[in-house]
DODOMI-578931 format. One record per residue (C-alpha): residue number from 0; x, y, z; residue in three letters; chain. Coordinates in nm, 2 decimals. Each point is the difference from the previous one (the first is absolute). Layout:
<NUM, <X, Y, Z>, Ala, A>
...
***
This chain:
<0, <0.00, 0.00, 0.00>, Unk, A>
<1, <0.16, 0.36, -0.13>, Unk, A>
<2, <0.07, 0.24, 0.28>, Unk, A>
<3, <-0.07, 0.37, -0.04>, Unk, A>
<4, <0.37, 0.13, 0.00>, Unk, A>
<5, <-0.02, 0.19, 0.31>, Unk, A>
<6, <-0.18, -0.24, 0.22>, Unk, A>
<7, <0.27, -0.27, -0.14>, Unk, A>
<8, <0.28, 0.20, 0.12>, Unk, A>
<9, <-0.16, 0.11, 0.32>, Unk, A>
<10, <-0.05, -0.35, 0.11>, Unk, A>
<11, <0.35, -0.04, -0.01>, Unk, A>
<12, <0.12, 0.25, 0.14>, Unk, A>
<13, <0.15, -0.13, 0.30>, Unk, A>
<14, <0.36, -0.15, -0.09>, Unk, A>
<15, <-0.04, 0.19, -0.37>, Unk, A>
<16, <0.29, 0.18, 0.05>, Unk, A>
<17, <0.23, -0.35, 0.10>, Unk, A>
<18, <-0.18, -0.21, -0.26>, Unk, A>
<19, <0.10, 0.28, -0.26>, Unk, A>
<20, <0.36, -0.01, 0.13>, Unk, A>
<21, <0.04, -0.38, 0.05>, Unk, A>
<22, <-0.23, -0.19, -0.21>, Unk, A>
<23, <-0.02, 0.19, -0.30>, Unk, A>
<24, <0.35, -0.04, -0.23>, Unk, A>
<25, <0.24, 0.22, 0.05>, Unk, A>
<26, <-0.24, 0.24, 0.16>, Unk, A>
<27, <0.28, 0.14, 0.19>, Unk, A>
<28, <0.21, 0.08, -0.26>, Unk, A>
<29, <-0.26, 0.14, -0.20>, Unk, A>
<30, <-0.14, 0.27, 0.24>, Unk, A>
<31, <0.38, 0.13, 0.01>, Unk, A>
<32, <0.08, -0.01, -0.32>, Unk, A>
<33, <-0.34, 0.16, -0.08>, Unk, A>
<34, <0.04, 0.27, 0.28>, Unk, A>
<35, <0.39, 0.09, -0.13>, Unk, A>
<36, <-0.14, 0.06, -0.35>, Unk, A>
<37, <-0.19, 0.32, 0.17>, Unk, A>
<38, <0.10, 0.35, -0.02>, Unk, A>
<39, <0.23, 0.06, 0.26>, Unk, A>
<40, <-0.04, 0.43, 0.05>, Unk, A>
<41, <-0.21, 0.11, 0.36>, Unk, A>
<42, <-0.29, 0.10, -0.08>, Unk, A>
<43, <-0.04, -0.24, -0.29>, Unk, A>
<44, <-0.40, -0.09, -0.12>, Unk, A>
<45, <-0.08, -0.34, -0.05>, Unk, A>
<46, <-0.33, -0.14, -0.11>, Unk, A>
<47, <-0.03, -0.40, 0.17>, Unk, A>
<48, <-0.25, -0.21, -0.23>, Unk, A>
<49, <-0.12, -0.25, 0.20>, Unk, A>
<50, <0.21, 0.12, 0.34>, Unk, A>
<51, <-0.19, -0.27, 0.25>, Unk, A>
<52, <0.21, -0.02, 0.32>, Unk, A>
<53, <0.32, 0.20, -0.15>, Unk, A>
<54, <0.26, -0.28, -0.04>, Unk, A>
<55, <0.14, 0.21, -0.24>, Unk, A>
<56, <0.00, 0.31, 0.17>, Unk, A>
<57, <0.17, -0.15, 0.30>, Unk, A>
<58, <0.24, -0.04, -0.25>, Unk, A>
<59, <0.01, 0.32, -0.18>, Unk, A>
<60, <-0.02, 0.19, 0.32>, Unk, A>
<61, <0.34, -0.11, 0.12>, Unk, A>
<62, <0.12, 0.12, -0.35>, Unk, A>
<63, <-0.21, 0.34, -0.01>, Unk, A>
<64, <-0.14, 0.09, 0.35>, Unk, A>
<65, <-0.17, 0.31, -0.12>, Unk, A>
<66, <-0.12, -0.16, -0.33>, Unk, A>
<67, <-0.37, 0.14, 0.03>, Unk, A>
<68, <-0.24, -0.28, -0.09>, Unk, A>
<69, <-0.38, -0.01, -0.17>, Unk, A>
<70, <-0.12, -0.38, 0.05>, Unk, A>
<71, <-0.26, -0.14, -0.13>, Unk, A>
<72, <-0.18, -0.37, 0.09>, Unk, A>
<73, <-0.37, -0.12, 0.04>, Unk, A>
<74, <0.04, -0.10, 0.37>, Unk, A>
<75, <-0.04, 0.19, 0.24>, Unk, A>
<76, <0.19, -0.22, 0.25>, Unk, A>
<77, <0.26, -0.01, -0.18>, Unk, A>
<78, <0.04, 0.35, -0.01>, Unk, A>
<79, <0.00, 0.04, 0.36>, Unk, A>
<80, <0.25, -0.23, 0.06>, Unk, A>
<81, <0.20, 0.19, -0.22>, Unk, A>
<82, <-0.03, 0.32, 0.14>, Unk, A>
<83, <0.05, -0.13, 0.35>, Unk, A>
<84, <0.35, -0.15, -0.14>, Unk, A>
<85, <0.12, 0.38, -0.08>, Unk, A>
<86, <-0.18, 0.26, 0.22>, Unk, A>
<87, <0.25, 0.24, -0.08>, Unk, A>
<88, <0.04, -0.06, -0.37>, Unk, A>
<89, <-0.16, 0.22, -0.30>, Unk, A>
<90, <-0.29, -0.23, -0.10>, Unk, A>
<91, <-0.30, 0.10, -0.17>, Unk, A>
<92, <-0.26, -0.33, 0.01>, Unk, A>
<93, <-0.28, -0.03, -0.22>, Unk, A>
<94, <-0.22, -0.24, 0.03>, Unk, A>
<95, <-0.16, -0.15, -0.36>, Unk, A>
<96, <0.05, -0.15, -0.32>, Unk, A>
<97, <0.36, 0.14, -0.20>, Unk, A>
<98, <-0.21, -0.03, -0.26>, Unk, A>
<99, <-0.28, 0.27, 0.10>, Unk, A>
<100, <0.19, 0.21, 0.28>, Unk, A>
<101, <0.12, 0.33, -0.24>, Unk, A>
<102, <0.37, 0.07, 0.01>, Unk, A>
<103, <0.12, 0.34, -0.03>, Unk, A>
<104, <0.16, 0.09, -0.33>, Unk, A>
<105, <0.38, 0.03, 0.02>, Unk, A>
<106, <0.05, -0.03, 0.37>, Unk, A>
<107, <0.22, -0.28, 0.07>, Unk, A>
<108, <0.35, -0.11, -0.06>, Unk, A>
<109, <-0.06, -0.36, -0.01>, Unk, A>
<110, <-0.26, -0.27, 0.06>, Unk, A>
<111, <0.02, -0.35, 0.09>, Unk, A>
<112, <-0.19, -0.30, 0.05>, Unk, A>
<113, <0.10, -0.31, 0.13>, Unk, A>
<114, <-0.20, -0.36, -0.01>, Unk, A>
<115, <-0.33, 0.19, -0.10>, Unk, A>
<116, <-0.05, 0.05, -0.35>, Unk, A>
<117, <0.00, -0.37, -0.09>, Unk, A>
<118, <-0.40, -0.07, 0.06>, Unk, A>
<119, <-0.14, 0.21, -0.32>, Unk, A>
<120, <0.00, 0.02, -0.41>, Unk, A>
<121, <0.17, 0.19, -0.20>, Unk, A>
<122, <-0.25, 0.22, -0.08>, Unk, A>
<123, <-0.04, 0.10, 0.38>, Unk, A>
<124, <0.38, 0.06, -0.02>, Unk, A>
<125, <-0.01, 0.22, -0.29>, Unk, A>
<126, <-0.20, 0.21, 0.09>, Unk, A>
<127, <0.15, 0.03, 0.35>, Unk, A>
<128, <0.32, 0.07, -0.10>, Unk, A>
<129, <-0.06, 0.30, -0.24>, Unk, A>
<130, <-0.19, 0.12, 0.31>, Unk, A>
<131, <0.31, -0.08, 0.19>, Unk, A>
<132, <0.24, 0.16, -0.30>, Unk, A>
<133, <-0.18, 0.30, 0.05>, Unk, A>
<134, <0.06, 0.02, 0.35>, Unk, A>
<135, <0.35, -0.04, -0.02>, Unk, A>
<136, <0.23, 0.34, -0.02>, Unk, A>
<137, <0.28, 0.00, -0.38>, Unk, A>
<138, <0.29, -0.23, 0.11>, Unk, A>
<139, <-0.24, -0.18, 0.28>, Unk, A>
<140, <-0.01, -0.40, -0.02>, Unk, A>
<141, <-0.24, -0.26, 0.09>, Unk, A>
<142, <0.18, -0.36, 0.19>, Unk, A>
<143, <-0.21, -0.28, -0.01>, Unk, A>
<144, <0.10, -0.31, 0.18>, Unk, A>
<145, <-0.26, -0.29, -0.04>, Unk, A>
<146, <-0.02, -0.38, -0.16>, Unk, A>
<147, <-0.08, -0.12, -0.34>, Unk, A>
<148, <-0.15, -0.23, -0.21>, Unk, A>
<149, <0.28, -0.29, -0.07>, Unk, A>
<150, <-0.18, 0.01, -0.42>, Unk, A>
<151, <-0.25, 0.16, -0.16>, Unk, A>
<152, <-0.18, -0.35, 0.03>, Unk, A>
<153, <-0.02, 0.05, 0.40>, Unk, A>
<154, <-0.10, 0.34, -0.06>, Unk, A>
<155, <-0.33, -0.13, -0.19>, Unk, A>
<156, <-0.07, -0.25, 0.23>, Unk, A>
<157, <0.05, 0.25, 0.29>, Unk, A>
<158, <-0.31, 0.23, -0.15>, Unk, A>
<159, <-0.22, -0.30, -0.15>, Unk, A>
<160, <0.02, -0.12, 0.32>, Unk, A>
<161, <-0.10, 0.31, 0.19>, Unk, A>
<162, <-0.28, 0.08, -0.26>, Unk, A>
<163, <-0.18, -0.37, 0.05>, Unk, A>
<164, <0.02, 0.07, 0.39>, Unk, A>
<165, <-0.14, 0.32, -0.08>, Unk, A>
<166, <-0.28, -0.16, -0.15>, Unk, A>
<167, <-0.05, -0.23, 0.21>, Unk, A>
<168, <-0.04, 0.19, 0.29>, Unk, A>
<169, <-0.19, 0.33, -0.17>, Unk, A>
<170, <0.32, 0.26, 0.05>, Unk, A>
<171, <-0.03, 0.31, -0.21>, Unk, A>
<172, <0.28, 0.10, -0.20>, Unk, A>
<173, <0.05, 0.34, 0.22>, Unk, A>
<174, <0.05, -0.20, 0.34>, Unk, A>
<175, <0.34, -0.07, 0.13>, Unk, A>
<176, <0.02, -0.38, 0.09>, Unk, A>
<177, <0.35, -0.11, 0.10>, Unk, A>
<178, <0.10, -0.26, -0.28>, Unk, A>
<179, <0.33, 0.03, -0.12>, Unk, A>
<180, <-0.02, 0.07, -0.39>, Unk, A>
<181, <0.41, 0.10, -0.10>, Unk, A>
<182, <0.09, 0.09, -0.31>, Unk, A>
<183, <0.33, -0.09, -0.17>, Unk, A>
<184, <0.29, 0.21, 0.11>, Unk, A>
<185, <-0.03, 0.09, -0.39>, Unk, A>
<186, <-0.32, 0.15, -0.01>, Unk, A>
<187, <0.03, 0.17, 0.31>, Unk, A>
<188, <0.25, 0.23, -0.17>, Unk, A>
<189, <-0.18, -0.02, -0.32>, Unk, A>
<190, <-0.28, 0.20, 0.21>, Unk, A>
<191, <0.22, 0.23, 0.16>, Unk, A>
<192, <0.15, 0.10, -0.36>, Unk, A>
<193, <-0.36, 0.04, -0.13>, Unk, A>
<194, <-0.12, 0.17, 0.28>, Unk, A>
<195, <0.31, 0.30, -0.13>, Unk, A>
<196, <0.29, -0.10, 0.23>, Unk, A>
<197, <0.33, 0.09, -0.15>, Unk, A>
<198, <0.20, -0.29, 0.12>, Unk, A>
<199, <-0.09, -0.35, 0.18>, Unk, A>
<200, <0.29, -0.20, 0.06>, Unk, A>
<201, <0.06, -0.31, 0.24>, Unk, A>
<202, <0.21, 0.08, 0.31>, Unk, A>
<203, <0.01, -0.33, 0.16>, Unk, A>
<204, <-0.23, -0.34, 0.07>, Unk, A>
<205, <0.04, -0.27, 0.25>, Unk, A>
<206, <-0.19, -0.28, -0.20>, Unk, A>
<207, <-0.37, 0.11, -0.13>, Unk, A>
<208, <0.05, 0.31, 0.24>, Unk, A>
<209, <0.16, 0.34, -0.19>, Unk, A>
<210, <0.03, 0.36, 0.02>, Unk, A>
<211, <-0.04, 0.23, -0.26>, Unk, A>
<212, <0.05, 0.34, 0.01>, Unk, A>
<213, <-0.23, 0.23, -0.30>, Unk, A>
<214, <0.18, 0.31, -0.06>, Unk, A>
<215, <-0.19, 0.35, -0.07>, Unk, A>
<216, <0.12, 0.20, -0.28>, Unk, A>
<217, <0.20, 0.32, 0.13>, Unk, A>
<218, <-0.02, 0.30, -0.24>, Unk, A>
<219, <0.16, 0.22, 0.21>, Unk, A>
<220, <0.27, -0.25, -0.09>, Unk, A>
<221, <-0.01, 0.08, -0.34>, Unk, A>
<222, <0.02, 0.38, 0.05>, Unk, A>
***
């Protein structure tokens, strides 16, 4: 039976944070590689996808303590264990969908999502990230750290999958069930390219798990 995502994650959110850590591959590594990809100036503004507890920002705050922080998750638990974490951090928490929550134009640096982004289609994604391109200031960057589909065969069976539960159990297409749905590491940057990135290349991957980092074009560059 398909959970809606923010129940799912609230259930479990006693011992998340270890299981993420521990159990997951490489989850360790991962949140610190991911959090030393981040801009690394004070007063830096960061837009977390997806930023549940903050594993990555318990990273990224030992790299940039005055990093200023606009998170975004559908649980509200989640977000209160955040902000307990960092009482005397910069953190702006929004509760809501990434998708629907408005993101001012140009305003941050970087943004960055970690283990999030792999329960939705492409067309979700593309039209996210133009919002998030949008949002993003010339020169500013998007890190995404999250796990793909092994072969575009997995990747079809992933969504025909998800589409018969669907079915069977009367789910609208505009409700967020958690089912995890990845695309190919391929099409993933295929989206961010189409959705007017500049650059999407491959930092680094510890098996089915990489981060890529989408690059916003800098005219100022060019003058």
């Amino acid at each position: 039976m398909l959970e809606r995502m923010n129940q799912f994650f609230e259930k479990r959110l006693e011992g998340y944070d270890e299981h993420m850590r521990t159990e997951v591959e490489c989850g360790a590594g991962f949140y610190q590689f991911t959090a030393e990809q981040l801009p690394k100036a004070a007063g830096a503004e960061v837009l977390d996808l997806g930023c549940g507890t903050g594993l990555e920002l318990e990273e990224y705050f030992r790299v940039n303590p005055g990093a200023h922080i606009t998170g975004i998750d559908l649980s509200e638990a989640m977000l209160r264990t955040l902000a307990g974490k960092f009482p005397d951090k910069h953190l702006n928490l929004v509760k809501g969908s990434y998708f629907e929550v408005p993101f001012e134009k140009g305003k941050f640096n970087a943004a960055v999502s970690v283990e999030s982004l792999h329960h939705f289609t492409r067309e979700q994604k593309l039209s996210l990230y133009r919002k998030l391109l949008s949002a993003l200031k010339p020169g500013g960057y998007f890190i995404l750290t999250d796990y793909f589909a092994e072969s575009e065969a997995l990747e079809t069976e992933y969504f025909n999958n998800l589409a018969k539960l669907k079915e069977e159990q009367n789910i609208r297409d505009n409700e967020f069930y958690h089912y995890d749905t990845p695309l190919t590491v391929e099409h993933e940057a295929e989206v961010l390219r189409e959705a007017g990135f500049a650059a999407v290349s491959i930092l680094k991957n510890w098996d089915t798990t990489y981060t890529l980092k989408a690059e916003v074009y800098d005219i100022t560059a060019q003058t």
